[in-house]
mmCIF file of the N, C-alpha and C atoms, coordinates in Angstrom:
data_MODEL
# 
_entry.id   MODEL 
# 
loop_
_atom_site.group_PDB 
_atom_site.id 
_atom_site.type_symbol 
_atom_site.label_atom_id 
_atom_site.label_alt_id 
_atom_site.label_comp_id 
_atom_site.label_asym_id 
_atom_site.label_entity_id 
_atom_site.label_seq_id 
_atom_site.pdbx_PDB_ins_code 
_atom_site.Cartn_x 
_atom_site.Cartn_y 
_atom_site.Cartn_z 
_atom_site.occupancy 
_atom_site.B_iso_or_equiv 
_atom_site.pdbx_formal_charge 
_atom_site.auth_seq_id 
_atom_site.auth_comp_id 
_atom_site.auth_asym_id 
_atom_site.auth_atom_id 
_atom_site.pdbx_PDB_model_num 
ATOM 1   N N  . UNK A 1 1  ? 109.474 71.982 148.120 1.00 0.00 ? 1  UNK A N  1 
ATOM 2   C CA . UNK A 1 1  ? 110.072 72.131 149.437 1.00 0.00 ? 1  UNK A CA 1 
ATOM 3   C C  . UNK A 1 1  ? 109.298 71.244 150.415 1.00 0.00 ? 1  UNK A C  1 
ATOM 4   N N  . UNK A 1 2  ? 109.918 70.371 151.215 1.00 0.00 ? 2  UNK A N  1 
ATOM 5   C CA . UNK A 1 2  ? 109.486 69.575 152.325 1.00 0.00 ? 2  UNK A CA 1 
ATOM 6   C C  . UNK A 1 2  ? 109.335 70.505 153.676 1.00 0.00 ? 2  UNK A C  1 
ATOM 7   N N  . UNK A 1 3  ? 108.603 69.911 154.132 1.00 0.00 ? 3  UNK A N  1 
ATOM 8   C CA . UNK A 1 3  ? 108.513 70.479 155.715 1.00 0.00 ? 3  UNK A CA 1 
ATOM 9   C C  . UNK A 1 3  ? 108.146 69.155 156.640 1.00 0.00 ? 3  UNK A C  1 
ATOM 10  N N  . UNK A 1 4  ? 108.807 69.878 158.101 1.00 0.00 ? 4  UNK A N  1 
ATOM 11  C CA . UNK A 1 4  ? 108.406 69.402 159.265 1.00 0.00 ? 4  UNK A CA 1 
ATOM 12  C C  . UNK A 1 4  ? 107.373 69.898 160.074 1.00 0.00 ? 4  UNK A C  1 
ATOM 13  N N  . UNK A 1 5  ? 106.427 69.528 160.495 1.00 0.00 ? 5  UNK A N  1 
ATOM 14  C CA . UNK A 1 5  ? 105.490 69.890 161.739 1.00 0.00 ? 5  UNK A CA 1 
ATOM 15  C C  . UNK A 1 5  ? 106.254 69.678 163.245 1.00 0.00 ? 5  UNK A C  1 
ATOM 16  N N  . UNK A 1 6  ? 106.497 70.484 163.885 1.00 0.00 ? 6  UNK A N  1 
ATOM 17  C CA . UNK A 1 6  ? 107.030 70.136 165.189 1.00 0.00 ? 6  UNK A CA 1 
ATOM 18  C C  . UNK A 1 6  ? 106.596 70.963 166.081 1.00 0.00 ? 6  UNK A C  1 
ATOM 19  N N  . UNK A 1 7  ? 105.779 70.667 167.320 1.00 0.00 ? 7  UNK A N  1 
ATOM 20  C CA . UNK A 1 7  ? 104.314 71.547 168.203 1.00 0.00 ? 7  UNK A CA 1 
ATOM 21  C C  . UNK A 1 7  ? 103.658 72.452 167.397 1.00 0.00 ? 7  UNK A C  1 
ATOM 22  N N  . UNK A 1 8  ? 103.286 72.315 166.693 1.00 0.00 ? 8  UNK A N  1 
ATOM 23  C CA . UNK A 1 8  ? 102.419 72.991 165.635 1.00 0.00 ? 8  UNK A CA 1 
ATOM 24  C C  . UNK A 1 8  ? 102.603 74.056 164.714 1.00 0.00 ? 8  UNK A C  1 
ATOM 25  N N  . UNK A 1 9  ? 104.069 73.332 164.897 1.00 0.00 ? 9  UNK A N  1 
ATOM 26  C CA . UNK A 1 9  ? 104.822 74.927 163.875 1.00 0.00 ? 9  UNK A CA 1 
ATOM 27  C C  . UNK A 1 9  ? 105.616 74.394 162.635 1.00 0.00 ? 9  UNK A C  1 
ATOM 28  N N  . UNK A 1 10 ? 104.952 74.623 161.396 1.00 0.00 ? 10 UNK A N  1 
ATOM 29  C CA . UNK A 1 10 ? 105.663 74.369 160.070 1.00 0.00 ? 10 UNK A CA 1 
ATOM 30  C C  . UNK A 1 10 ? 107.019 74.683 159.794 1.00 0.00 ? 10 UNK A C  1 
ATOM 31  N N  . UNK A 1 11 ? 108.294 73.761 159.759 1.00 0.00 ? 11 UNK A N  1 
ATOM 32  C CA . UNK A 1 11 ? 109.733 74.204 159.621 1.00 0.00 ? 11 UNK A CA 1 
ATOM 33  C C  . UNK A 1 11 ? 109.884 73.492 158.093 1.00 0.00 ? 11 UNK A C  1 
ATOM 34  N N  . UNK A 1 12 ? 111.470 73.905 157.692 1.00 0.00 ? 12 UNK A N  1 
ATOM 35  C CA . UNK A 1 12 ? 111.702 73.172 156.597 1.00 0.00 ? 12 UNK A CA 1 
ATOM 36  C C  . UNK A 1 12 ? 112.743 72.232 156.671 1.00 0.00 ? 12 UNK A C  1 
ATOM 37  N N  . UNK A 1 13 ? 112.205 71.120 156.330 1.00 0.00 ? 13 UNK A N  1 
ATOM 38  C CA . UNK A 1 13 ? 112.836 69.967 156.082 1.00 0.00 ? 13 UNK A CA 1 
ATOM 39  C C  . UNK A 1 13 ? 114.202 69.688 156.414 1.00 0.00 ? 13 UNK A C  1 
ATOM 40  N N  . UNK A 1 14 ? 114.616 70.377 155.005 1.00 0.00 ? 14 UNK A N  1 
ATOM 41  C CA . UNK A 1 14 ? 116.176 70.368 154.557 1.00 0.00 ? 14 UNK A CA 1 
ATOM 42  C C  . UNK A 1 14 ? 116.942 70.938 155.754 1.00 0.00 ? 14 UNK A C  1 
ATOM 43  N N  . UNK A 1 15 ? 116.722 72.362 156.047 1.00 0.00 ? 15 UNK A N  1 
ATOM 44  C CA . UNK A 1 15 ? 117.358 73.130 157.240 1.00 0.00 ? 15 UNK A CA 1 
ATOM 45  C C  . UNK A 1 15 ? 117.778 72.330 158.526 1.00 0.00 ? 15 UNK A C  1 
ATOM 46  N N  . UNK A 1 16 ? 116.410 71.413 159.368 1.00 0.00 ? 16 UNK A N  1 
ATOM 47  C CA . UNK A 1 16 ? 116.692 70.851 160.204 1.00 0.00 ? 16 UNK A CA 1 
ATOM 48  C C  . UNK A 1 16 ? 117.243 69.588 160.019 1.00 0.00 ? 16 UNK A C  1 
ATOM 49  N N  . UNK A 1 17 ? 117.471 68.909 159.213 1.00 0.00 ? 17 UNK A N  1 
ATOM 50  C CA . UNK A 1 17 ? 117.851 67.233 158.473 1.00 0.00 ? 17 UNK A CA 1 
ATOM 51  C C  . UNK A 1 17 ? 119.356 68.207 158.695 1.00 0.00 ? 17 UNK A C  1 
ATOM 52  N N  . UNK A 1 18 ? 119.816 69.510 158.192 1.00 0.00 ? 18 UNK A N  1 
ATOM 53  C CA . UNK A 1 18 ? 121.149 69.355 157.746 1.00 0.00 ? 18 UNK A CA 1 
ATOM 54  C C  . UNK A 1 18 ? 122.075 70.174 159.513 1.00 0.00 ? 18 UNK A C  1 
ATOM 55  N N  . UNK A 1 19 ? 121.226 70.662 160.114 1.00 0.00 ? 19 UNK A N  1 
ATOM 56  C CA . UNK A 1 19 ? 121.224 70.845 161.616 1.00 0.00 ? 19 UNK A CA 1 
ATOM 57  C C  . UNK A 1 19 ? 121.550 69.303 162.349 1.00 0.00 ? 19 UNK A C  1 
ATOM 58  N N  . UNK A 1 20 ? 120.906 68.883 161.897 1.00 0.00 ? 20 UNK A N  1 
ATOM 59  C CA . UNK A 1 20 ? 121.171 67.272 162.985 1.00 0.00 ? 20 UNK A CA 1 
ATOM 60  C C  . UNK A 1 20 ? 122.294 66.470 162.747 1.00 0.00 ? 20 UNK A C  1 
ATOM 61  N N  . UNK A 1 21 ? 122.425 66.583 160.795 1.00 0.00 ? 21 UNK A N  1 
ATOM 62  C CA . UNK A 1 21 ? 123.508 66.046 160.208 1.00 0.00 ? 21 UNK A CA 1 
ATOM 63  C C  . UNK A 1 21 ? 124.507 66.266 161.254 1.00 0.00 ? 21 UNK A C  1 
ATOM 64  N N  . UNK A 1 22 ? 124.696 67.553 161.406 1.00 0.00 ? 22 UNK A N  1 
ATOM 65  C CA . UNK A 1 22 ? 126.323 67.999 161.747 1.00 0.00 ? 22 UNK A CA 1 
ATOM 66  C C  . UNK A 1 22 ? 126.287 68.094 162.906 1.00 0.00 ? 22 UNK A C  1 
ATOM 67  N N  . UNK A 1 23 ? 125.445 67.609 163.841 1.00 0.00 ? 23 UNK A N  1 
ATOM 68  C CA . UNK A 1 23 ? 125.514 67.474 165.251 1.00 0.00 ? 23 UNK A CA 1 
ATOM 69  C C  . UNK A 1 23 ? 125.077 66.507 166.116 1.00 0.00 ? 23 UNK A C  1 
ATOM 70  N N  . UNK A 1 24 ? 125.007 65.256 164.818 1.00 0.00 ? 24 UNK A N  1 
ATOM 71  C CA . UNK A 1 24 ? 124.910 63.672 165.125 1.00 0.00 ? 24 UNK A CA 1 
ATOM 72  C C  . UNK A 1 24 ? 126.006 63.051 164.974 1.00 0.00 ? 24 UNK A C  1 
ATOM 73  N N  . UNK A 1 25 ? 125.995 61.757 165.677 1.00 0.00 ? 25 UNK A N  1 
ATOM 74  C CA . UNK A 1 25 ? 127.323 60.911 165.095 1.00 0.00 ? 25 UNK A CA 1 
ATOM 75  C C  . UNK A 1 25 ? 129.092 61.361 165.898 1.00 0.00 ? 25 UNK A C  1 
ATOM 76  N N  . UNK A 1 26 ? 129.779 61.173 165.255 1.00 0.00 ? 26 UNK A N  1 
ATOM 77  C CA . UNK A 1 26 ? 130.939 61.842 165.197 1.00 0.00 ? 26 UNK A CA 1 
ATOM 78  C C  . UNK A 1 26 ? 131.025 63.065 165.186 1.00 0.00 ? 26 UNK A C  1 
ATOM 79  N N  . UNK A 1 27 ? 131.863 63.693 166.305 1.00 0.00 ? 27 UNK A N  1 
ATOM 80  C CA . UNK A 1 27 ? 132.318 64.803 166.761 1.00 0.00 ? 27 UNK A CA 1 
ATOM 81  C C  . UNK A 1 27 ? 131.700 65.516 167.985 1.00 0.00 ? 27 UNK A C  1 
ATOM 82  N N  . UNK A 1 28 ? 131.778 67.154 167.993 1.00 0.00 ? 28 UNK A N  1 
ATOM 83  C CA . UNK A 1 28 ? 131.319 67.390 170.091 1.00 0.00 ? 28 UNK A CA 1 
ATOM 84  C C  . UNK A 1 28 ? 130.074 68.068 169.841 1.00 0.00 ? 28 UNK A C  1 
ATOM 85  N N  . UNK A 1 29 ? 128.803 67.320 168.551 1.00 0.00 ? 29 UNK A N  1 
ATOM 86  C CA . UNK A 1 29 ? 127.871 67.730 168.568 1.00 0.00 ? 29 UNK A CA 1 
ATOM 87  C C  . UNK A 1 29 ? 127.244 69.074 169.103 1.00 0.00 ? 29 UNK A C  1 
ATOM 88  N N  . UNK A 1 30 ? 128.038 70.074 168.145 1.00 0.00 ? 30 UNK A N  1 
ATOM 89  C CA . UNK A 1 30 ? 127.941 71.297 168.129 1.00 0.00 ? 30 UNK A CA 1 
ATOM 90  C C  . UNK A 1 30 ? 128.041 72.004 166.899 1.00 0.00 ? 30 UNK A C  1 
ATOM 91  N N  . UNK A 1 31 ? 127.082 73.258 166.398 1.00 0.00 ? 31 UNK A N  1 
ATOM 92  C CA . UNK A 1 31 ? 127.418 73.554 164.943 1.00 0.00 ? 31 UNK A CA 1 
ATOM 93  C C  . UNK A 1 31 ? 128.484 74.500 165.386 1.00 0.00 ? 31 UNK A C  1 
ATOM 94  N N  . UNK A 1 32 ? 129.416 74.084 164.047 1.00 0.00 ? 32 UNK A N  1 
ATOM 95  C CA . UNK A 1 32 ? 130.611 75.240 163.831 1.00 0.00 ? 32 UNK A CA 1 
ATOM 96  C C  . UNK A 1 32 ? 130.305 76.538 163.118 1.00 0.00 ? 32 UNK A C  1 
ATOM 97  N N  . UNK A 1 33 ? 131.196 77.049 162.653 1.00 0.00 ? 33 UNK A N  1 
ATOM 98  C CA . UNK A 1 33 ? 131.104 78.443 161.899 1.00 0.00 ? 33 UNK A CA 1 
ATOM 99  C C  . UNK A 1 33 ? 131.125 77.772 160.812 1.00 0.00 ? 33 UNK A C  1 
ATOM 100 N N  . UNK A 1 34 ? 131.918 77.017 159.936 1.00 0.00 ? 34 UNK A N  1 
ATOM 101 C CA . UNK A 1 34 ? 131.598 76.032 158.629 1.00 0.00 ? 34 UNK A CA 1 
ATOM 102 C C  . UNK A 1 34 ? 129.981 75.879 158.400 1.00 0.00 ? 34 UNK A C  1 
ATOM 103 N N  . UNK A 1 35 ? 129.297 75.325 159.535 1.00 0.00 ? 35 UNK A N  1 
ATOM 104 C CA . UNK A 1 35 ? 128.457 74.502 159.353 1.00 0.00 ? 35 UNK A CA 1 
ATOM 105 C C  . UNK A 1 35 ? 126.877 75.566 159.456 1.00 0.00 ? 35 UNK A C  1 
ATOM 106 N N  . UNK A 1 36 ? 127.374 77.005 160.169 1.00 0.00 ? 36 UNK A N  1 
ATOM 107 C CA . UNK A 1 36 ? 126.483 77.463 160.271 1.00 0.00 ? 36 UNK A CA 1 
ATOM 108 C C  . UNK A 1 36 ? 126.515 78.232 158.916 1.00 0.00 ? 36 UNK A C  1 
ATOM 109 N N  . UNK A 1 37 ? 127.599 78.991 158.314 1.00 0.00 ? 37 UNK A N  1 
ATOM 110 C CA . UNK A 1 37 ? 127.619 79.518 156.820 1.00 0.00 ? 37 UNK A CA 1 
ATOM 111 C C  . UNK A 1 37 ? 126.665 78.140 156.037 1.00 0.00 ? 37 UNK A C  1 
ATOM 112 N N  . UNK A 1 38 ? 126.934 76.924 156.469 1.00 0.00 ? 38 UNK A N  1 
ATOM 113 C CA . UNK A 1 38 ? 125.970 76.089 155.144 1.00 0.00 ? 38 UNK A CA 1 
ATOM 114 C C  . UNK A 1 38 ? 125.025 76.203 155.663 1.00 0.00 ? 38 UNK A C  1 
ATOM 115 N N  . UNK A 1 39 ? 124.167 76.509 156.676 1.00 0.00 ? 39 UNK A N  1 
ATOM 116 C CA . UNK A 1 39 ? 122.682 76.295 156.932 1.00 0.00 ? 39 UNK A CA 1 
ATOM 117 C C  . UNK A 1 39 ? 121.976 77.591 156.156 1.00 0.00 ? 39 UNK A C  1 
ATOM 118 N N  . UNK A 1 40 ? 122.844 78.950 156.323 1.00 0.00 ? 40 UNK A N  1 
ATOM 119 C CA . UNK A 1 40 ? 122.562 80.135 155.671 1.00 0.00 ? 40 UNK A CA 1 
ATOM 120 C C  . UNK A 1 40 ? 122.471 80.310 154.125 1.00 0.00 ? 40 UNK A C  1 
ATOM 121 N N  . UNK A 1 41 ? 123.657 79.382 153.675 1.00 0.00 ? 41 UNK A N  1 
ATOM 122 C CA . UNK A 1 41 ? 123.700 78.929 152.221 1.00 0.00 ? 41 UNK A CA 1 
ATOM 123 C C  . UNK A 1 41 ? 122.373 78.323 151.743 1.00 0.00 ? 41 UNK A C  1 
ATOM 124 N N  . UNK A 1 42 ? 122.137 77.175 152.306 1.00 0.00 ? 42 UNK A N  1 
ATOM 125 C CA . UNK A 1 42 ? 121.020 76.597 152.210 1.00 0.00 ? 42 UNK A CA 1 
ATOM 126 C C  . UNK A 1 42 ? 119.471 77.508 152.083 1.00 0.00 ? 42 UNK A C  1 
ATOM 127 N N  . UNK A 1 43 ? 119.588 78.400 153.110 1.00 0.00 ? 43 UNK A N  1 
ATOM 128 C CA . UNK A 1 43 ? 118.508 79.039 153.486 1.00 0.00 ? 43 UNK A CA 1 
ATOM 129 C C  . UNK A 1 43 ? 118.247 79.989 152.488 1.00 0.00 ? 43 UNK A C  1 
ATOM 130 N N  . UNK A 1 44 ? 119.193 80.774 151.794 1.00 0.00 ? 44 UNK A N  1 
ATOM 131 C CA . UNK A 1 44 ? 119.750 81.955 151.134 1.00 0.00 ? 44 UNK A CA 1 
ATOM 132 C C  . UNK A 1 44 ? 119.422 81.901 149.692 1.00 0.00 ? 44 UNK A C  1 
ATOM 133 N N  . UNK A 1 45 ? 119.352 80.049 149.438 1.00 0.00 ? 45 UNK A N  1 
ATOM 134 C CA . UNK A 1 45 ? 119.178 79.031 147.757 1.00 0.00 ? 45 UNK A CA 1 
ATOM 135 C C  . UNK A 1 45 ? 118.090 80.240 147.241 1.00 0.00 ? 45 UNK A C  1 
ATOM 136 N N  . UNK A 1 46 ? 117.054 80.568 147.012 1.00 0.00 ? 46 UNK A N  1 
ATOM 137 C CA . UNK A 1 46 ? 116.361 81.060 146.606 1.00 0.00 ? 46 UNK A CA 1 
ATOM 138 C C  . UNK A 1 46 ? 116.178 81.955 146.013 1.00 0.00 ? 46 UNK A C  1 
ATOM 139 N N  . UNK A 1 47 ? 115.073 82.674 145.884 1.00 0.00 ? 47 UNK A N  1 
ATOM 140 C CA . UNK A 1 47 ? 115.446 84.546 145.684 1.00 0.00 ? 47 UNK A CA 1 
ATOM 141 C C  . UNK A 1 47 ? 115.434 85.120 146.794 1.00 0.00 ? 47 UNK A C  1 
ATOM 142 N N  . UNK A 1 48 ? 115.078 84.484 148.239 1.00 0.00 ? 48 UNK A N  1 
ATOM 143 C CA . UNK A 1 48 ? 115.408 85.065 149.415 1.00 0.00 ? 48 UNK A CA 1 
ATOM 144 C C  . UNK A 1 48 ? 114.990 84.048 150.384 1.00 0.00 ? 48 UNK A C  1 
ATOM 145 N N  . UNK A 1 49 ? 114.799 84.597 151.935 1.00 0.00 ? 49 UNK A N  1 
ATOM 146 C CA . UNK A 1 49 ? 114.721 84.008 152.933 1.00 0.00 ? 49 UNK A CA 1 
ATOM 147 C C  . UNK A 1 49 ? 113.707 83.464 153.082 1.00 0.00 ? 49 UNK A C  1 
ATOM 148 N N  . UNK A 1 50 ? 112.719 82.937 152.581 1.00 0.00 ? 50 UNK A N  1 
ATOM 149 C CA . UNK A 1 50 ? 111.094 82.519 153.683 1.00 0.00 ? 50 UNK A CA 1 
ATOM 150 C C  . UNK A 1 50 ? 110.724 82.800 154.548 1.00 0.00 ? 50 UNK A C  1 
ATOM 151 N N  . UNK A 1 51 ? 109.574 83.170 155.245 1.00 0.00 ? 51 UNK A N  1 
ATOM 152 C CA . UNK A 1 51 ? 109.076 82.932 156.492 1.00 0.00 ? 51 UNK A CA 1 
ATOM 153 C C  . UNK A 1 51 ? 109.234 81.872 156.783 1.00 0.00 ? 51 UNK A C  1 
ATOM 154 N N  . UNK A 1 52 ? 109.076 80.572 156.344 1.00 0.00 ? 52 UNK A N  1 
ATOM 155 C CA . UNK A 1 52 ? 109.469 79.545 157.101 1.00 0.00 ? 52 UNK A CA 1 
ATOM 156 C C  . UNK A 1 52 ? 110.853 79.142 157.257 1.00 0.00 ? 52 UNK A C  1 
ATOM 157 N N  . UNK A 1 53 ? 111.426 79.456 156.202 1.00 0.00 ? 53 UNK A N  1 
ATOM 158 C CA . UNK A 1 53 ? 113.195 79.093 156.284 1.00 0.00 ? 53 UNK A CA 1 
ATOM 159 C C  . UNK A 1 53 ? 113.375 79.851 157.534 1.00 0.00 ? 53 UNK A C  1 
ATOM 160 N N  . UNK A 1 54 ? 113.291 81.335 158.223 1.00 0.00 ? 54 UNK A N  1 
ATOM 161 C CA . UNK A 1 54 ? 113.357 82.498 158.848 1.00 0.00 ? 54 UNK A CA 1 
ATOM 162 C C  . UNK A 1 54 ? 113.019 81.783 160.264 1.00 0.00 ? 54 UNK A C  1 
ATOM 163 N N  . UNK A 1 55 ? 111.771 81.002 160.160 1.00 0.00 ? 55 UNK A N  1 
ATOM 164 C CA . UNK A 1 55 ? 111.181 80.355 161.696 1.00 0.00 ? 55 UNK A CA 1 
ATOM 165 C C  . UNK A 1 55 ? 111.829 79.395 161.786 1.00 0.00 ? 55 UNK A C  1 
ATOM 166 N N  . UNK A 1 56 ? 112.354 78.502 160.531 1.00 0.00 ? 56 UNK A N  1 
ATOM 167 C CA . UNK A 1 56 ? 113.605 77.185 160.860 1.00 0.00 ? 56 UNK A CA 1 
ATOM 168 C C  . UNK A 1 56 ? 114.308 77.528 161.630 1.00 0.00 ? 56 UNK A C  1 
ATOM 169 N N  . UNK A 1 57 ? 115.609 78.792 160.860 1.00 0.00 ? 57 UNK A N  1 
ATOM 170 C CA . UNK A 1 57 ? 116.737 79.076 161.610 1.00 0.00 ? 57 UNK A CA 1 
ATOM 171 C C  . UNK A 1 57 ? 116.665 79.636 162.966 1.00 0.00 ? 57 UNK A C  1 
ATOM 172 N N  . UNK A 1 58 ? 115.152 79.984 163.216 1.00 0.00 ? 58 UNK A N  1 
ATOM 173 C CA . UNK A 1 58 ? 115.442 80.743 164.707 1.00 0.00 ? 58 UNK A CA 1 
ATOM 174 C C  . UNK A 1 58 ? 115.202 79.301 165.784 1.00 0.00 ? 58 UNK A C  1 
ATOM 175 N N  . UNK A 1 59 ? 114.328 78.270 165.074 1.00 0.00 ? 59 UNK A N  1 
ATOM 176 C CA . UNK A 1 59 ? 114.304 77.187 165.920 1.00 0.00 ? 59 UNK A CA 1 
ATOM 177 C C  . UNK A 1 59 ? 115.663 76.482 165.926 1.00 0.00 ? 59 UNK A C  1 
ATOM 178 N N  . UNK A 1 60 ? 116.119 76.628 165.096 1.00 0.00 ? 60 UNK A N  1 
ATOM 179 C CA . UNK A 1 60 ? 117.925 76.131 164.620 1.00 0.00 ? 60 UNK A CA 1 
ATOM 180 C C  . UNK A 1 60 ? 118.474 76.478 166.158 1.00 0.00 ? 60 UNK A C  1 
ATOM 181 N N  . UNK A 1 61 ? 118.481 78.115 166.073 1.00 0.00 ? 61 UNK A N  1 
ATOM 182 C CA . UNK A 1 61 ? 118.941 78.856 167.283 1.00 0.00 ? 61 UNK A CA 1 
ATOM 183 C C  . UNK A 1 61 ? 118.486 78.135 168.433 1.00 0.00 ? 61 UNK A C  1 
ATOM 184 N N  . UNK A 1 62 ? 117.327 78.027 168.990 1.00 0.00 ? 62 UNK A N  1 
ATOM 185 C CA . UNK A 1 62 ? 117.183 77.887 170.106 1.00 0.00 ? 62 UNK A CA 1 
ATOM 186 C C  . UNK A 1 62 ? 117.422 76.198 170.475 1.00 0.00 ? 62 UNK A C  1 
ATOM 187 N N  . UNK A 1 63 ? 117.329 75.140 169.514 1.00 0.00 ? 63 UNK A N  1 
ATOM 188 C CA . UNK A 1 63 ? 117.231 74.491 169.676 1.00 0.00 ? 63 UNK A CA 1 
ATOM 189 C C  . UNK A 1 63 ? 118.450 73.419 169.931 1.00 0.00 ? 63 UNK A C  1 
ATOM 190 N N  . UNK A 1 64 ? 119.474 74.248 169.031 1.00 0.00 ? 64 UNK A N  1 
ATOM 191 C CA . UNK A 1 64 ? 120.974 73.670 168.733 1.00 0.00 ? 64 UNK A CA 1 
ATOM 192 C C  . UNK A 1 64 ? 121.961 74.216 169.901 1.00 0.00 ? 64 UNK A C  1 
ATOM 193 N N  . UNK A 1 65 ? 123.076 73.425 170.012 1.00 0.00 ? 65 UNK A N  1 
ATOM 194 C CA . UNK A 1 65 ? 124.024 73.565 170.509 1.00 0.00 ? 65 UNK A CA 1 
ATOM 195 C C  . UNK A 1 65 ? 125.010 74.177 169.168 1.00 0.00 ? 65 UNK A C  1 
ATOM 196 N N  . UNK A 1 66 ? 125.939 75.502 170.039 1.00 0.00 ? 66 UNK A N  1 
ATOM 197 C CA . UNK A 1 66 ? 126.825 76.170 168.728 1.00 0.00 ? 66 UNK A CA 1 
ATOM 198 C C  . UNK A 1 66 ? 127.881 76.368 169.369 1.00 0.00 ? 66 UNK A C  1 
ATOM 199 N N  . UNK A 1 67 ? 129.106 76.285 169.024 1.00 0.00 ? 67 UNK A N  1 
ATOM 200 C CA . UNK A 1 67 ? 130.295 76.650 169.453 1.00 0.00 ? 67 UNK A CA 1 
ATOM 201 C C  . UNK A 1 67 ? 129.873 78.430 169.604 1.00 0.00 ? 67 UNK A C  1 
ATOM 202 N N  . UNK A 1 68 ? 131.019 78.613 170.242 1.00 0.00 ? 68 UNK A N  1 
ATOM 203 C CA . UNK A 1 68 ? 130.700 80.251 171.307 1.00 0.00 ? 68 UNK A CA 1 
ATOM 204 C C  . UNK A 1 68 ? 131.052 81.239 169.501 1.00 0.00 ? 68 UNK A C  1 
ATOM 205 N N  . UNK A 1 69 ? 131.831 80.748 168.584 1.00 0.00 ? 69 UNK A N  1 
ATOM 206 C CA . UNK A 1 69 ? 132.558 81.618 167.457 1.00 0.00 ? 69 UNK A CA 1 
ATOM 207 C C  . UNK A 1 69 ? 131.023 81.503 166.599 1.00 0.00 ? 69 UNK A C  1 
ATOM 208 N N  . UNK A 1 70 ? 130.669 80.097 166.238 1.00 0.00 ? 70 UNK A N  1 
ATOM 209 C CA . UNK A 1 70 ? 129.431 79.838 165.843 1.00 0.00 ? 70 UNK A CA 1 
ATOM 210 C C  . UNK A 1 70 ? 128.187 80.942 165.917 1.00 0.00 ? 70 UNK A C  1 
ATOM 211 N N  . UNK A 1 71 ? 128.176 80.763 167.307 1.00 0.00 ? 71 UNK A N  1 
ATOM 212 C CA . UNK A 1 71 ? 126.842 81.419 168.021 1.00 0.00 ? 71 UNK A CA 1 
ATOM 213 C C  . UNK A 1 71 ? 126.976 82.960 167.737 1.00 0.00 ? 71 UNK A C  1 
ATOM 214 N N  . UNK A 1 72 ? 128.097 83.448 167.094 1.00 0.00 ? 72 UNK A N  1 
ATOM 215 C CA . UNK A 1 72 ? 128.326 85.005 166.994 1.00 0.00 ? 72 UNK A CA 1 
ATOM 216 C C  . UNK A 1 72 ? 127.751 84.781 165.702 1.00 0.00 ? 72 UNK A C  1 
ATOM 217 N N  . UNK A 1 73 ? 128.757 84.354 164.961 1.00 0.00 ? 73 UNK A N  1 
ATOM 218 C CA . UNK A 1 73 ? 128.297 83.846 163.848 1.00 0.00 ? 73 UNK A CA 1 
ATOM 219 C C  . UNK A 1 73 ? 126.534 83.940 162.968 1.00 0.00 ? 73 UNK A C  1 
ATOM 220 N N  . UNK A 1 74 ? 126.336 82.951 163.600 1.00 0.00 ? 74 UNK A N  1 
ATOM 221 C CA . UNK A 1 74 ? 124.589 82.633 163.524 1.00 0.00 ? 74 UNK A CA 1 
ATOM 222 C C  . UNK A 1 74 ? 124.282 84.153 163.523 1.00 0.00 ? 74 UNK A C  1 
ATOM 223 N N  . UNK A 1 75 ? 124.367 84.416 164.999 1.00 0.00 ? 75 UNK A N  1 
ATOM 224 C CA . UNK A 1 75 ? 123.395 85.613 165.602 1.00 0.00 ? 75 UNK A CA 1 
ATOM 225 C C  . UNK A 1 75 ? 123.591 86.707 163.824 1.00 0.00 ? 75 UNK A C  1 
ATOM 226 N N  . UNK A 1 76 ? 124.607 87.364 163.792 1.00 0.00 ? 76 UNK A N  1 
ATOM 227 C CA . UNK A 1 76 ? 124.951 88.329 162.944 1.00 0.00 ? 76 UNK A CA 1 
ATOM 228 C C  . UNK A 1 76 ? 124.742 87.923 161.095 1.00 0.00 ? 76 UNK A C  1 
ATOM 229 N N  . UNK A 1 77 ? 124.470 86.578 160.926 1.00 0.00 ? 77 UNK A N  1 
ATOM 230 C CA . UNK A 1 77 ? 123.732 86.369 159.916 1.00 0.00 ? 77 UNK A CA 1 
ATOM 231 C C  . UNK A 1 77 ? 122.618 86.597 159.946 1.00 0.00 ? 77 UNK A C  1 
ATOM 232 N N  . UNK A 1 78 ? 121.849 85.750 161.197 1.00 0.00 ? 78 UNK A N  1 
ATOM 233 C CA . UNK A 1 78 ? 120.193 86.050 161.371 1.00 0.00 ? 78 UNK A CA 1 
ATOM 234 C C  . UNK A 1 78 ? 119.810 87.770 161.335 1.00 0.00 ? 78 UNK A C  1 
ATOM 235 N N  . UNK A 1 79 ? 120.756 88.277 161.990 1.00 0.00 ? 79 UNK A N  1 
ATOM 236 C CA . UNK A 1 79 ? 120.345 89.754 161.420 1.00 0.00 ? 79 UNK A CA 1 
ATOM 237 C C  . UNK A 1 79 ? 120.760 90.314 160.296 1.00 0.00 ? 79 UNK A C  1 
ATOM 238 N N  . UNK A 1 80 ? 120.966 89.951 159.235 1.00 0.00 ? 80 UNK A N  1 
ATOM 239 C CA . UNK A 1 80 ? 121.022 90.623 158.451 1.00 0.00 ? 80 UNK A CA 1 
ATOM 240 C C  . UNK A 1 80 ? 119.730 89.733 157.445 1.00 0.00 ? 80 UNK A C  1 
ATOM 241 N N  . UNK A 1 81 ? 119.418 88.879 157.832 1.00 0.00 ? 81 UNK A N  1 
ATOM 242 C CA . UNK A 1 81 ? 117.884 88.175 156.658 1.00 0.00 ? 81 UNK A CA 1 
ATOM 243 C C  . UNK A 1 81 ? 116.438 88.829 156.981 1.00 0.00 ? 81 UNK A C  1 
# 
């Protein structure tokens, strides 16, 4: 597993690379409900969540722009990991 350092906090790699993917480039640079089920998918690969996968997605949260369906979305996955 790769990681990022970003202000002194260890994230993972993959999580944020696939966060930027879908909110670079083409389109209204915002994650969808599609896009947030794959970050959870992603996160989920394992036998469970990480502490760091866990501190990714909450930086995911604060850091990303989400459509309003998204942002329900997110929220009610993050609680259930």
């Amino acid at each position: 597993m790769a990681y990022e350092t970003i202000d002194g906090q260890q994230y993972e790699k993959e999580l944020l690379e696939l966060a930027r993917k879908h909110t670079t480039g083409k389109g209204e640079g915002q994650l969808s409900k599609d896009e947030v089920a794959e970050l959870f998918k992603s996160a989920e690969d394992g036998r469970g969540v990480t502490d760091t996968e866990r501190a990714t997605l909450a930086y995911i949260r604060k850091s990303f722009e989400f459509t309003e369906a998204a942002a329900a979305d997110f929220d009610a996955a993050f609680a259930r990991i």
